[in-house]
C-alpha positions as a Markdown table, in Angstrom:
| # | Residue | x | y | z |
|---|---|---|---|---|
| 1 | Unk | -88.6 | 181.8 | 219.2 |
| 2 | Unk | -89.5 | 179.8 | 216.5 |
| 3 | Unk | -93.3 | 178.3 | 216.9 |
| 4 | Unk | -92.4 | 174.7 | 217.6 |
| 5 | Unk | -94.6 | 172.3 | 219.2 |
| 6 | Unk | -92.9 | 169.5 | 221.4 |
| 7 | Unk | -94.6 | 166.6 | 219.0 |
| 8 | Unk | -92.5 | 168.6 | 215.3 |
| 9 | Unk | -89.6 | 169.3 | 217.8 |
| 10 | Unk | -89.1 | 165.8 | 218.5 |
| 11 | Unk | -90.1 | 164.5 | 214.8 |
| 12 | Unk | -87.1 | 167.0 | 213.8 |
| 13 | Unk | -84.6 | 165.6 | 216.2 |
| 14 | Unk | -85.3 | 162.0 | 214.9 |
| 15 | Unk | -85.1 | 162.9 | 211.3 |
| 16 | Unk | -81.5 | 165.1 | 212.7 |
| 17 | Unk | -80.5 | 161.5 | 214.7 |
| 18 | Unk | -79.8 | 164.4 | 217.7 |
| 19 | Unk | -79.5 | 161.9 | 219.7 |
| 20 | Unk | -76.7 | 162.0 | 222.0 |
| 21 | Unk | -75.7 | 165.3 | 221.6 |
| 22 | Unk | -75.4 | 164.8 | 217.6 |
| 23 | Unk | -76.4 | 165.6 | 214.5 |
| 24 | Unk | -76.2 | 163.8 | 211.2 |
| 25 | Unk | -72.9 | 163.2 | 210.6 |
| 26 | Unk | -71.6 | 166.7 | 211.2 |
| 27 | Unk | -68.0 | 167.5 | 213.1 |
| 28 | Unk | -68.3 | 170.7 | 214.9 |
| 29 | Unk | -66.6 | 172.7 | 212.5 |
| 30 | Unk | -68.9 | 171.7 | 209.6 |
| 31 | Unk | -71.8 | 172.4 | 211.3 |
| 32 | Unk | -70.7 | 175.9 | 212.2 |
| 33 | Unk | -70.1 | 176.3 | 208.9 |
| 34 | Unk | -73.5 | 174.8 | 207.5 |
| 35 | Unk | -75.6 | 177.0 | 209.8 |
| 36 | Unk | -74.2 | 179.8 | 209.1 |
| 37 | Unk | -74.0 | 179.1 | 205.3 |
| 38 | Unk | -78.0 | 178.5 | 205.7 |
| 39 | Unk | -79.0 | 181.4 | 207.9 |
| 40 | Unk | -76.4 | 183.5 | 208.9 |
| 41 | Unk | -76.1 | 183.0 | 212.3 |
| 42 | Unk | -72.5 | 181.4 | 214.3 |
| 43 | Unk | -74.5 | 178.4 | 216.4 |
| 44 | Unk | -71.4 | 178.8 | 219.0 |
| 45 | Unk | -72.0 | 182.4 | 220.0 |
| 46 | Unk | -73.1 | 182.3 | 223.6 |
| 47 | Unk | -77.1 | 183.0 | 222.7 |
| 48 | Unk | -77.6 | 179.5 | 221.9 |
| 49 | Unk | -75.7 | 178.2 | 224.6 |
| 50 | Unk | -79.6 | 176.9 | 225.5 |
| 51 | Unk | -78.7 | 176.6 | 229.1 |
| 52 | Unk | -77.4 | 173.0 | 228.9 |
| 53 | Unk | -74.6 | 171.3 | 227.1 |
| 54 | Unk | -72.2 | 172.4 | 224.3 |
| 55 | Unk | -73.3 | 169.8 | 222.1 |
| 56 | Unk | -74.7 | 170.0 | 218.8 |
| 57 | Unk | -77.7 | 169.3 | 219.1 |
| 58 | Unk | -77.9 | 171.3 | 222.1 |
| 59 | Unk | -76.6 | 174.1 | 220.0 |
| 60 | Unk | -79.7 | 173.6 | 217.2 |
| 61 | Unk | -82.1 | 173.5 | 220.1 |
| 62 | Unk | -80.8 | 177.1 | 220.9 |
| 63 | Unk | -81.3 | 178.2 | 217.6 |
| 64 | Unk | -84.5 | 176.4 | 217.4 |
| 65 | Unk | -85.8 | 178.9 | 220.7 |
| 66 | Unk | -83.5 | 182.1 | 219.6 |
| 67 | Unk | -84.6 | 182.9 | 215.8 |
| 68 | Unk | -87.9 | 183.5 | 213.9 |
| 69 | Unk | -90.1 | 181.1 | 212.2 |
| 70 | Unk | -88.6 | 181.9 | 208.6 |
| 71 | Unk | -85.5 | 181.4 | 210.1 |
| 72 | Unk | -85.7 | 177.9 | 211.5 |
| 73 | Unk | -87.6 | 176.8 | 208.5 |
| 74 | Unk | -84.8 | 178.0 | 205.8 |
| 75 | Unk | -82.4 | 175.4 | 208.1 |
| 76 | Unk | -84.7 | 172.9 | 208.2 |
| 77 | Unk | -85.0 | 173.1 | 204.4 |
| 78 | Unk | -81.2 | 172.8 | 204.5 |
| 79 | Unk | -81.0 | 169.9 | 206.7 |
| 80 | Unk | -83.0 | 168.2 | 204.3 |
| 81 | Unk | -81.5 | 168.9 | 201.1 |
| 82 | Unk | -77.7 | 167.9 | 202.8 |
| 83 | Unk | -79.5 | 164.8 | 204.2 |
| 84 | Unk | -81.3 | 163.8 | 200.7 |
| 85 | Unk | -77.9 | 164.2 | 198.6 |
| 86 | Unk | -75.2 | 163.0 | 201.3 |
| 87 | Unk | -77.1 | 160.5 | 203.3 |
| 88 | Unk | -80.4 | 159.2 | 201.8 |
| 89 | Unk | -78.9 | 157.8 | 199.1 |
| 90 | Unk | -81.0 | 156.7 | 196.3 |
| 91 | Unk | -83.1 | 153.8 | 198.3 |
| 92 | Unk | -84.7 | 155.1 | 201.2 |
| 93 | Unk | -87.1 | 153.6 | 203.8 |
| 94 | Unk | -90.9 | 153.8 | 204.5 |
| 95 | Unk | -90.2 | 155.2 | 207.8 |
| 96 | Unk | -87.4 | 157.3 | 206.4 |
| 97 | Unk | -89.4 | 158.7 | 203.6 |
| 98 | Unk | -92.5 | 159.7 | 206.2 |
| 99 | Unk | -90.0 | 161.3 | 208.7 |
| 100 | Unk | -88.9 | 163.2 | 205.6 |
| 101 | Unk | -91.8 | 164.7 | 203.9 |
| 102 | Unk | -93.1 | 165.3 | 208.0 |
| 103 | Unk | -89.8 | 167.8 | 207.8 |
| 104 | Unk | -91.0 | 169.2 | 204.7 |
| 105 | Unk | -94.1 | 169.8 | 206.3 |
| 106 | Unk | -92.8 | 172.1 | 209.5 |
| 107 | Unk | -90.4 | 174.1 | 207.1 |
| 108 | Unk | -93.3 | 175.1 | 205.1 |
| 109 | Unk | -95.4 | 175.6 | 207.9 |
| 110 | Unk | -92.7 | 177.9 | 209.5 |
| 111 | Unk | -91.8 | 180.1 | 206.7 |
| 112 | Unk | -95.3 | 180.6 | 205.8 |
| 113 | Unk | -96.9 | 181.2 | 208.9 |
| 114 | Unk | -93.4 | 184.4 | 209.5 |
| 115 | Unk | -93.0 | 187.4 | 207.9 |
| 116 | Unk | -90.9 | 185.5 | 205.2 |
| 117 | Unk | -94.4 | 184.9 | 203.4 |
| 118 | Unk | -94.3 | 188.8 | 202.7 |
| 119 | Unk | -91.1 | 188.9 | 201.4 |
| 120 | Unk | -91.9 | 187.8 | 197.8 |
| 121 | Unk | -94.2 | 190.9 | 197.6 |
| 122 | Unk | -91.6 | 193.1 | 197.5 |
| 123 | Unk | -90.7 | 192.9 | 193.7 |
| 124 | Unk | -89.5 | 195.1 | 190.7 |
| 125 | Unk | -92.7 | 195.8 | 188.6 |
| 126 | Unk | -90.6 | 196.6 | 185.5 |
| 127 | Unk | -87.4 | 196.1 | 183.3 |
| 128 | Unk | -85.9 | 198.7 | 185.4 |
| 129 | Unk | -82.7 | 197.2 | 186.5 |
| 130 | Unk | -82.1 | 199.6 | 189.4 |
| 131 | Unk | -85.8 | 198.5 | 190.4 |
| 132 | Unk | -85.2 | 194.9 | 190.6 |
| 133 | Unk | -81.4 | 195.6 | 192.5 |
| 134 | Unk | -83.8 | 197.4 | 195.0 |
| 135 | Unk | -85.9 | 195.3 | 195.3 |
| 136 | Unk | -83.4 | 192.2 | 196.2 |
| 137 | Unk | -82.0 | 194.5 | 198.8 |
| 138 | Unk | -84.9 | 195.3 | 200.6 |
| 139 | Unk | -85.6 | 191.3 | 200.6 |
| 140 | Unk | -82.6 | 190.2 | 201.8 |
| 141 | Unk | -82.7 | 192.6 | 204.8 |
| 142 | Unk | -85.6 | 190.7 | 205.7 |
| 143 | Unk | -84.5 | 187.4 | 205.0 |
| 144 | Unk | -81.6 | 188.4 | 207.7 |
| 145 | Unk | -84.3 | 189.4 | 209.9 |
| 146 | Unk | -83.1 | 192.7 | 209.8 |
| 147 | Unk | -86.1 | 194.9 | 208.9 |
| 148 | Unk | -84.9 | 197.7 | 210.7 |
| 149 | Unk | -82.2 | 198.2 | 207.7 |
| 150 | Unk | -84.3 | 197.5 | 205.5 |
| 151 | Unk | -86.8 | 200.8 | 205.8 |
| 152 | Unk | -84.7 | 203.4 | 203.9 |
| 153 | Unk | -84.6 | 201.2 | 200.8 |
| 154 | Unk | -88.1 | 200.0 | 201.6 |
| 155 | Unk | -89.1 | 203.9 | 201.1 |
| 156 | Unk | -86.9 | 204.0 | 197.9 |
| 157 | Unk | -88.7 | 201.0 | 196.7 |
| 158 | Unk | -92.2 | 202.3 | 197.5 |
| 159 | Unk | -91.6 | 205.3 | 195.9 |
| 160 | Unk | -90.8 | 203.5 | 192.5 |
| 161 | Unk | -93.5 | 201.3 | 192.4 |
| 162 | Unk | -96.0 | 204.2 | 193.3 |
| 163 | Unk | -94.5 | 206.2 | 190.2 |
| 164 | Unk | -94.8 | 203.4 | 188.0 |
| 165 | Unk | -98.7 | 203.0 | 189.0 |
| 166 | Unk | -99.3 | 206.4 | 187.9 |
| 167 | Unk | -96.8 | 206.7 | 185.1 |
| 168 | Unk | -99.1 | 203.0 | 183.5 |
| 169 | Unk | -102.3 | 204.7 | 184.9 |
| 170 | Unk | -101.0 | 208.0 | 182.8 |
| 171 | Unk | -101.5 | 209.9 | 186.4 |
| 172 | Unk | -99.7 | 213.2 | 186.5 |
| 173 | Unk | -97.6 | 213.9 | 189.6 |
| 174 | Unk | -94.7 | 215.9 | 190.6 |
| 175 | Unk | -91.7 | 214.4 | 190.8 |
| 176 | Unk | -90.6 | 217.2 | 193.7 |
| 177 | Unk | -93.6 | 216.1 | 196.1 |
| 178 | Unk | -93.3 | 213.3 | 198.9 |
| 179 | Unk | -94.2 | 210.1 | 198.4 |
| 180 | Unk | -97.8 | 210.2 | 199.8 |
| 181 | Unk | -98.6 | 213.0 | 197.7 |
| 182 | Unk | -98.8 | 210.8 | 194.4 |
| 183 | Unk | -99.9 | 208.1 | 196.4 |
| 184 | Unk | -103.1 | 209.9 | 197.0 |
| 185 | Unk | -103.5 | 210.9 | 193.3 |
| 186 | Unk | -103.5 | 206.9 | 192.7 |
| 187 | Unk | -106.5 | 206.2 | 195.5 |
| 188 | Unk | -108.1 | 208.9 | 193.5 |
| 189 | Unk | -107.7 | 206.9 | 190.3 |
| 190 | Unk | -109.0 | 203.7 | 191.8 |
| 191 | Unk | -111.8 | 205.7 | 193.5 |
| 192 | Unk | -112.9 | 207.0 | 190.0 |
| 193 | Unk | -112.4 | 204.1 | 187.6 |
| 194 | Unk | -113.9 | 201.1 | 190.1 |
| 195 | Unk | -111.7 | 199.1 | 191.4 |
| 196 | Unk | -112.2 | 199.1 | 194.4 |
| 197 | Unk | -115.7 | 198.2 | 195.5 |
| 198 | Unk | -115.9 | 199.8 | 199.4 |
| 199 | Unk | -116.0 | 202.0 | 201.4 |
| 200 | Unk | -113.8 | 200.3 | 204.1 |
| 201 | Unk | -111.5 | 199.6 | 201.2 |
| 202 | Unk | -111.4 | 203.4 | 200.4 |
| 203 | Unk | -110.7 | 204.4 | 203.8 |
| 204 | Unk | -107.8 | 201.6 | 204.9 |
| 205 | Unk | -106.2 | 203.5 | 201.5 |
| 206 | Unk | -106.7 | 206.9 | 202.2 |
| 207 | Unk | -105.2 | 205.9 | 205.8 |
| 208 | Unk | -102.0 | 204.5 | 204.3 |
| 209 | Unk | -101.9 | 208.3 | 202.8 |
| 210 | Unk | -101.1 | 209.6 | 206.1 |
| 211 | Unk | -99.2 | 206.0 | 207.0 |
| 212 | Unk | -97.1 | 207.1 | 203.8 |
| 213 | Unk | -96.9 | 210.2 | 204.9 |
| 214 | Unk | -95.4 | 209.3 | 207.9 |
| 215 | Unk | -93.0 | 206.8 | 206.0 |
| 216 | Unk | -91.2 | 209.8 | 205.1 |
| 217 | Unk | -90.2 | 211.2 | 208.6 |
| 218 | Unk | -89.1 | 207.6 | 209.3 |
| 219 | Unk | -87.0 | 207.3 | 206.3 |
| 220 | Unk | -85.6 | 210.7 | 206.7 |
| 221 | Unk | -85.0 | 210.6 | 210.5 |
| 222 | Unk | -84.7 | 207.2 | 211.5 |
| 223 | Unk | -83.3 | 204.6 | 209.0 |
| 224 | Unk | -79.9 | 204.4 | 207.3 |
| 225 | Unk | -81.0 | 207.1 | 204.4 |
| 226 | Unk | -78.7 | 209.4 | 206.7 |
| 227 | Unk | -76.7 | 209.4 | 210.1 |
| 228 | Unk | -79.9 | 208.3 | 212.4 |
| 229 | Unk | -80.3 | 206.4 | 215.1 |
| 230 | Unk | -82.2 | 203.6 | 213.4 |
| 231 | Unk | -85.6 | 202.5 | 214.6 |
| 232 | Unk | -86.3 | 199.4 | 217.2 |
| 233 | Unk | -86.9 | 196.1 | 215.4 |
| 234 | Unk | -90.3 | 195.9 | 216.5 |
| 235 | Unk | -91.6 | 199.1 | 215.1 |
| 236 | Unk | -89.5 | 198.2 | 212.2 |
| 237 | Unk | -91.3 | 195.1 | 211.1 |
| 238 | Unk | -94.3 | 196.4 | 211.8 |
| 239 | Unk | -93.7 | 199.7 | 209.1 |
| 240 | Unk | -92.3 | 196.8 | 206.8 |
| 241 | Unk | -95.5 | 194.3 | 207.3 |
| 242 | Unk | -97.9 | 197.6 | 206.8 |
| 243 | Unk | -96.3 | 198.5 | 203.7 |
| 244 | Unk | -96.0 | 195.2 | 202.3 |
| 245 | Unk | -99.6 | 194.2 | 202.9 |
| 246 | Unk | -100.6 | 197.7 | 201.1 |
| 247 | Unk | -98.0 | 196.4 | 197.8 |
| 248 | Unk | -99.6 | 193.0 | 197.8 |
| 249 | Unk | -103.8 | 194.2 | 197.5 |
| 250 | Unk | -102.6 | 196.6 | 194.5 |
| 251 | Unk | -100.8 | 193.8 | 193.0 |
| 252 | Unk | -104.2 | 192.3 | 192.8 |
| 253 | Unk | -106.1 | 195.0 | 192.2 |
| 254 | Unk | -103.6 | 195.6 | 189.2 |
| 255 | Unk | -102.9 | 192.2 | 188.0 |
| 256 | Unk | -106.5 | 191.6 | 186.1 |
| 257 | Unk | -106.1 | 194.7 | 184.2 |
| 258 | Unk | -102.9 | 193.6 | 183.0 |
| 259 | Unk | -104.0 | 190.0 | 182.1 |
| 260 | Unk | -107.4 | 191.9 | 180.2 |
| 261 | Unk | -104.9 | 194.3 | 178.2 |
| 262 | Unk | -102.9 | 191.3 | 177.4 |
| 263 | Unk | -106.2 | 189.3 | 176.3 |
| 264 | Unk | -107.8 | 192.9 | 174.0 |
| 265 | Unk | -103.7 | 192.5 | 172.5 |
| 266 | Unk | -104.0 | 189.0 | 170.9 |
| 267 | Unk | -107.9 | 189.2 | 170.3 |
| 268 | Unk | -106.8 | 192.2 | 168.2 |
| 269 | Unk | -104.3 | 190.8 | 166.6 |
| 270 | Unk | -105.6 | 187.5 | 165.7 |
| 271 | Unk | -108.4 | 190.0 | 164.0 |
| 272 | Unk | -105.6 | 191.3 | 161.8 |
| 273 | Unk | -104.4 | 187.7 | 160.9 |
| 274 | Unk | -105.4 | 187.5 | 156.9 |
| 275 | Unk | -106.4 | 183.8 | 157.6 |
């Protein structure tokens, strides 16, 4: 259920004109197809019957109380961008204009308040083409809110980016050995060269060791990597918000030491300029 309060439900259904069993100017048909053009989903399969009437706005309301935040707020993004080129026009109202950006404001609210925030963590950290292919998929399994599909190229993906970290950090590791393996010769690396300033900081990593470690039995035993039964959802987005949250702090952790090797680059070669 998407986390609506009854004041942004009703500011949406006056910005929609859902009165009446409406919305905008859609015919049935078109806003099947809209929906499921947006998100993915068929707003006349019997889930979002909502326990009332067929209409179309009943049918929004359903989707409204059936799908995530980062759901609802990719529609309500739609909505807008159909109603700003197809309705709006180029003169719009005060109150129009108001109701508008109020939309604007519950969309963004809604994706980044769901797991959708995390998705943009989940990208290639090189040229690699096959990398940034990986990557995509493992984000669009989430953007379906599907993360249960998501965890055998989530693995794939992790193992990548850990390799790169040592192969930049010149960190020698077998290629042969599991995933947390490596992983652990990174912490190590941090440990030693400070950048990481904790204790606690140390110890969360050295627990996603074993976390990583477990990542393997998952991948191996319970995602699509082979004929599994897949894991529950809810486990599954919970594996994928774990992972993702460890991807984003070495992201940040990283990120200075590339923007200080960038800055020693140009302050050494403006040195070698002749003027």
């Amino acid at each position: 259920m998407a986390n609506l309060s009854y004041s942004e439900k009703k500011r949406l259904e006056v910005f929609l004109d859902m009165g009446g069993g409406y919305v905008l100017d859609f015919s049935n048909n078109k806003l099947q197809n809209f929906v499921h053009d947006a998100i993915g989903v068929d707003i006349y399969n019997a889930k979002y019957d909502n326990g009332g009437s067929a209409s179309k706005a009943n049918r929004i309301r359903g989707v409204w109380d059936k799908e995530t935040d980062y759901q609802v707020g990719l529609l309500i993004e739609a909505f807008i961008k159909y109603w700003t080129e197809f309705i709006g026009g180029d003169s719009i109202s005060d109150e129009q204009y108001k109701s508008l950006k109020s939309c604007e404001e519950i969309a963004h609210k809604l994706k980044s308040e769901s797991l959708g925030a995390q998705i943009q963590v989940i990208q290639a950290t090189s040229d690699d083409i096959n990398f940034h292919k990986l990557a995509k998929q493992v984000r669009e399994a989430i953007e379906r809110n599907e993360p249960e599909t998501a965890l055998d190229r989530l693995h794939t993906y992790t193992v990548k980016f850990v390799r790169e970290l040592c192969d930049k950090h010149r960190i020698a590791y077998d290629k042969d050995k599991p995933l947390h393996s490596f992983f652990g010769e990174y912490v190590k690396h941090l440990s030693k060269s400070g950048l990481i300033k904790s204790v606690m900081t140390e110890r969360i990593l050295k627990t996603a060791i074993s976390n990583l470690e477990a990542f393997n039995d998952v991948r191996n035993n319970q995602s699509f990597a082979h004929d599994n039964s897949i894991l529950n959802y809810h486990e599954s987005l919970l594996i994928f918000k774990n992972i993702s949250s460890i991807v984003e702090f070495i992201n940040s952790i990283e990120e200075p030491t590339v923007q200080t090797a960038k800055a020693v680059d140009k302050n050494s070669f403006e040195e070698d300029l002749p003027f």
